[in-house]
C-alpha positions in Angstrom: -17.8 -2.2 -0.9 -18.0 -3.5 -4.2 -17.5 -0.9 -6.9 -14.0 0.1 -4.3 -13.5 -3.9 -5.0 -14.1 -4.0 -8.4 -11.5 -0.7 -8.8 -8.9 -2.0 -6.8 -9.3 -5.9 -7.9 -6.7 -5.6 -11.3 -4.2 -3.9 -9.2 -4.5 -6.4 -6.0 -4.2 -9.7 -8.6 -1.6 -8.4 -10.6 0.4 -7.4 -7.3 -0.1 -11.4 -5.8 0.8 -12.9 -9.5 3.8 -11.1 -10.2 5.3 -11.1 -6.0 4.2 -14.6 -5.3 3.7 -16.3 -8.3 6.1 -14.4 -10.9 3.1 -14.3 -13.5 2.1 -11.1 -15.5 -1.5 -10.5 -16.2 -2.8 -7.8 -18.6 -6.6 -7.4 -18.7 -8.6 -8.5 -21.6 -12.1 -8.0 -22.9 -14.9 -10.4 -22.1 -16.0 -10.7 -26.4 -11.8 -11.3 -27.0 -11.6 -13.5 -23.9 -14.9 -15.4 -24.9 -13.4 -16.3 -28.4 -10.0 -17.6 -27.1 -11.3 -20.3 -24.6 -13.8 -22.6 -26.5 -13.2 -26.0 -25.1 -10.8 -24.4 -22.5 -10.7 -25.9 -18.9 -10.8 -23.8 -15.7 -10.8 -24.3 -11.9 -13.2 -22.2 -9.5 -11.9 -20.9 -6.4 -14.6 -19.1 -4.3 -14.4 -16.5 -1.1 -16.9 -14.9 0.9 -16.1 -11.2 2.3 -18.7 -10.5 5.0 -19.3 -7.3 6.2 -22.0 -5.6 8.5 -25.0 -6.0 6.1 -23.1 -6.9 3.2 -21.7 -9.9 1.6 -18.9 -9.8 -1.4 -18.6 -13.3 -3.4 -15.4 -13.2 -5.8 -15.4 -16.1 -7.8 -11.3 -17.3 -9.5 -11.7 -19.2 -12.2 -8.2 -20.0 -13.3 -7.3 -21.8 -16.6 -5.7 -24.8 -16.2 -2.5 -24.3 -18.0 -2.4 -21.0 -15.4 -2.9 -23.1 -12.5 -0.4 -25.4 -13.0 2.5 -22.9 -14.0 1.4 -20.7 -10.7 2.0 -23.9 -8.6 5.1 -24.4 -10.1 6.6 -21.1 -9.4 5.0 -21.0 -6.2 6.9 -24.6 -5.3 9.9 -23.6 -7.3 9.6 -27.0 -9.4 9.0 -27.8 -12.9 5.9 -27.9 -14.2 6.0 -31.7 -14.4 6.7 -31.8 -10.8 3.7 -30.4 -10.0 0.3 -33.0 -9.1 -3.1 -32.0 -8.8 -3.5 -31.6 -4.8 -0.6 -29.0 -5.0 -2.1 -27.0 -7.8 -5.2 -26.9 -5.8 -3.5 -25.7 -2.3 -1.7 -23.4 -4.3 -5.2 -21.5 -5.9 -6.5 -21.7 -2.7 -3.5 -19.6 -1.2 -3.4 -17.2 -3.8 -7.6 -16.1 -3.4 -6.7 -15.5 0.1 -4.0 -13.4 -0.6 -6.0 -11.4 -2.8 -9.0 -11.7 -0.8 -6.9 -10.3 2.4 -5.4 -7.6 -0.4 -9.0 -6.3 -0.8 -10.2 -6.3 2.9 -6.8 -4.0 3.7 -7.6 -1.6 1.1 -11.5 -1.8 1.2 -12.2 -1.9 5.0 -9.7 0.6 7.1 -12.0 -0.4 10.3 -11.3 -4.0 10.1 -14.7 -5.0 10.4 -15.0 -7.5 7.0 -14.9 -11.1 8.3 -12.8 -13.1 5.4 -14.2 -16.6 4.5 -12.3 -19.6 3.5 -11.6 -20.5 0.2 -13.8 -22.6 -1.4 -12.5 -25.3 -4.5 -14.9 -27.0 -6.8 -12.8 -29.7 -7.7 -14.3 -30.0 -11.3 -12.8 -28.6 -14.0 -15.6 -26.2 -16.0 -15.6 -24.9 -19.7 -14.6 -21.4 -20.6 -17.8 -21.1 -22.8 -19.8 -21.8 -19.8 -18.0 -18.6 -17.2 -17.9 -16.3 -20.2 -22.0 -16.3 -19.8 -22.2 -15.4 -16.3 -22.4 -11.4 -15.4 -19.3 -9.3 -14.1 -16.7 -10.6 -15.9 -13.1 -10.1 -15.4 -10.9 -11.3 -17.6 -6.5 -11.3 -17.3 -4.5 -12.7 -19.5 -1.0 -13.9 -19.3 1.6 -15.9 -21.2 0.5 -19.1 -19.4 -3.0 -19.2 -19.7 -6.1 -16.5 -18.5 -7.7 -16.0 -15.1 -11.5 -14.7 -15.4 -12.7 -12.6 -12.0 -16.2 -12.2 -10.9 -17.6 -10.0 -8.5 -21.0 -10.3 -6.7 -22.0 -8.5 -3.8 -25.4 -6.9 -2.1 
């Protein structure tokens, strides 16, 4: 289950971003990533996938600047509009979306149980996710969204 995740992850993201959110994502490299976001703010968004004898953690962690133009387009406000509790709801929505994206392609017997989104509230450093194995990283004109997959 994970390597199909991990192939089909880009193309599930960039499908929810540019449908739901109107964003654009382009993927990056970790070292060029890992230079642009010193002192750079990001929200984590977590999901289990749970499947017989398996689990899949993906872990979002969304730049600030990203999170708050995705709420935006998602609410159809301005940016300014926008407060913190909405930008929240907002990242929570779109890891399920992707989440679910992943179960359809990954599991045609319907047997993955999907968790519930999972919000740490405090806003971490760039330097400190760049670190952490299995690494994603998107860019976009708003801001970048690193993707980590963990699984057994």
């Amino acid at each position: 289950m994970l390597e199909m995740t991990r192939q089909n992850l880009r193309k599930v993201i960039s499908n929810v971003l540019e449908n739901m959110f109107f964003i654009f994502i382009e993927s990056v490299s970790a070292r060029e990533c890992a230079r642009d976001l010193a002192g750079v703010n990001f929200h984590q968004v977590q999901i289990l996938l749970t499947g017989p004898q398996k689990k899949l953690n993906l872990d979002f962690f969304f730049q600030i600047s990203l999170a708050e133009q995705m709420a935006a387009n998602f609410l159809g406000v301005e940016i300014c509009d926008v407060n913190n509790s909405q930008v929240l709801d907002v990242l929570k929505e779109m890891v399920n979306m992707v989440a679910g994206g992943i179960v359809n392609l990954c599991d045609p017997d319907g047997i993955i149980v999907l968790g519930i989104p999972d919000i740490t509230e405090k806003v971490l450093s760039g330097e400190r996710i760049i670190l952490k194995n299995e690494i994603n990283c998107y860019g976009s004109d708003d801001g970048y969204l690193l993707v980590r997959c963990l699984g057994n």
